[in-house]
C-alpha positions in Angstrom: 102.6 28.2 -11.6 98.8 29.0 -11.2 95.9 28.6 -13.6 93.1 30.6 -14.2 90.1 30.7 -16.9 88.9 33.6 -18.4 85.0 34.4 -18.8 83.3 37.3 -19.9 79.8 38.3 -19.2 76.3 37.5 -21.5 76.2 41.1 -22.9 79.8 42.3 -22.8 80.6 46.5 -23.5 81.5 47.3 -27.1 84.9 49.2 -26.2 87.5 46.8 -25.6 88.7 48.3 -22.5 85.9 48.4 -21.0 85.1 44.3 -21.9 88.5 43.8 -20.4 87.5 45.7 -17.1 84.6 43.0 -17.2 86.3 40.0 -17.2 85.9 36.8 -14.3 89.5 35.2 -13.9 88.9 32.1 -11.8 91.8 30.5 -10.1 91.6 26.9 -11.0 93.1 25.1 -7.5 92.8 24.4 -4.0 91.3 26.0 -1.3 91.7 25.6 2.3 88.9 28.4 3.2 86.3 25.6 1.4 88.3 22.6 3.2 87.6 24.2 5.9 84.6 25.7 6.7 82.4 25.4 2.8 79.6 27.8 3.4 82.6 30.3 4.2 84.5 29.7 0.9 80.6 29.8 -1.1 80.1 33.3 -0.1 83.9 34.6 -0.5 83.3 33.3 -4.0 79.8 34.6 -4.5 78.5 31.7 -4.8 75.7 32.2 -2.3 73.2 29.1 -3.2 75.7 26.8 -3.2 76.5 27.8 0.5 72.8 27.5 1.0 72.5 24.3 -0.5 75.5 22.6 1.2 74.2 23.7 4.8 70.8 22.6 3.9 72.3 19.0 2.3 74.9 19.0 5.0 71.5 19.5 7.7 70.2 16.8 6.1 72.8 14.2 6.0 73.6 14.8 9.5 70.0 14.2 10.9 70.0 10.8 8.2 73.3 9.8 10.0 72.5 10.6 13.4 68.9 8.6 12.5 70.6 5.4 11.6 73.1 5.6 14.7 76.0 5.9 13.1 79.4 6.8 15.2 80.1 9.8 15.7 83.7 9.8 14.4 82.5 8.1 11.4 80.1 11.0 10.8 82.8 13.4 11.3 85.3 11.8 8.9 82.9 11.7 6.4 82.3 15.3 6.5 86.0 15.8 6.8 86.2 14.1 3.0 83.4 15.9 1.2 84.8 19.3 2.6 88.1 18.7 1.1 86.5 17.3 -1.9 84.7 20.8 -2.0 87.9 22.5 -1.1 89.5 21.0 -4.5 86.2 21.6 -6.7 85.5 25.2 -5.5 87.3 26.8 -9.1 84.8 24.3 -11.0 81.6 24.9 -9.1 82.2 28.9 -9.8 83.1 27.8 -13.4 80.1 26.4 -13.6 77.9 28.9 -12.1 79.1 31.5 -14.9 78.6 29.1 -17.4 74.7 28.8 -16.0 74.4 32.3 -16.1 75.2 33.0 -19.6 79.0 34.0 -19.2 81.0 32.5 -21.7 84.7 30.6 -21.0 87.7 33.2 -23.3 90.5 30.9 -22.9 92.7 29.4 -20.1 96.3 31.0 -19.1 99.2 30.7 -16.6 101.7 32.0 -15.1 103.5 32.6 -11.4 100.9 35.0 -10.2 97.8 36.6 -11.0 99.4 39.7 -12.3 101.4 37.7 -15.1 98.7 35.6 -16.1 96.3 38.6 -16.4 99.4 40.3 -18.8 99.9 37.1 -20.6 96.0 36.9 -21.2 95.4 40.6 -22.5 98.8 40.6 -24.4 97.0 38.2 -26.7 93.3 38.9 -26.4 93.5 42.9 -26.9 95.1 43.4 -30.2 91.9 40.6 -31.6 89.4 42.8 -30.3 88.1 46.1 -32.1 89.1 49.6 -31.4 85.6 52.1 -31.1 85.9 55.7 -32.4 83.7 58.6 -31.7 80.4 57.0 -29.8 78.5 58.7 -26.9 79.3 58.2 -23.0 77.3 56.1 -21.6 75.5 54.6 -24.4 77.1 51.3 -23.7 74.1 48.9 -24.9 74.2 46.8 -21.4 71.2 44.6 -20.6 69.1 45.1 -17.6 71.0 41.7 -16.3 74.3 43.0 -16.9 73.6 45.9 -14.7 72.4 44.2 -11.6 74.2 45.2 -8.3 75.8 42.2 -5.8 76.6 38.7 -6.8 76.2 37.3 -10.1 75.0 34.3 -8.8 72.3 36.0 -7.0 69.0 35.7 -8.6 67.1 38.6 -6.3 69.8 41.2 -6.9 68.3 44.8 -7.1 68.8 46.6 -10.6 70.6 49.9 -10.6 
């Protein structure tokens, strides 16, 4: 069984398909891309100033530890233990990202796959939300934020 949390944007759309199509589902687990190489598993999640503040801390901490002489397999290990650390809090760090830019947590489901959980998840949420009548195309009342293009995490994105 998997776990994910549901988020939806600051400014959501009015039609309740459309705020469906704009939901974040975040897979709340391990990941061996992070474990692995971190900065790697940052960007495939978006997350691009995490990736540049890990290289920049992990810059850091090397130079400290190569300053004070310690061994090099000691340095190594200790790497190896904050990148599975990061490997196991990946889902969080993105969780928390959202929550810093303004997207707020729906609820929490499961299931045996993404597919199921997403069905489990609408089953529920759709029939709360309000159906919209009549209305014009496009006039969707998005912010300027909400229509930024490239990562969400991304402060410098360009605006459509």
């Amino acid at each position: 069984m998997v776990t994910y949390t549901v988020h939806e944007p600051p400014v959501p759309e009015a039609d309740r398909v459309d705020r469906g199509s704009e939901l974040e589902f975040v897979k709340d687990g391990f990941s061996w891309l992070t474990a692995i190489c971190p900065p790697l598993g940052f960007l495939a999640n978006g997350l691009w100033l995490v990736a540049i503040a890990y290289l920049v801390a992990a810059g850091l901490l090397g130079y400290v530890l190569n300053a004070l002489k310690v061994d090099p397999s000691l340095t190594g290990l200790m790497f190896l233990m904050v990148n599975i650390y990061l490997g196991f809090e990946i889902s969080t760090l993105k969780r928390w990202m959202l929550e810093q830019t303004g997207w707020q947590t729906l609820g929490v489901v499961t299931g045996k796959s993404i597919a199921e959980c997403e069905r489990r998840f609408f089953e529920s949420w759709l029939p709360a939300q309000p159906i919209l009548t009549g209305g014009t195309p496009g006039a969707s009342g998005r912010s300027e934020a909400a229509t930024r293009r490239g990562s969400r995490f991304w402060p410098f994105g360009s605006k459509a």
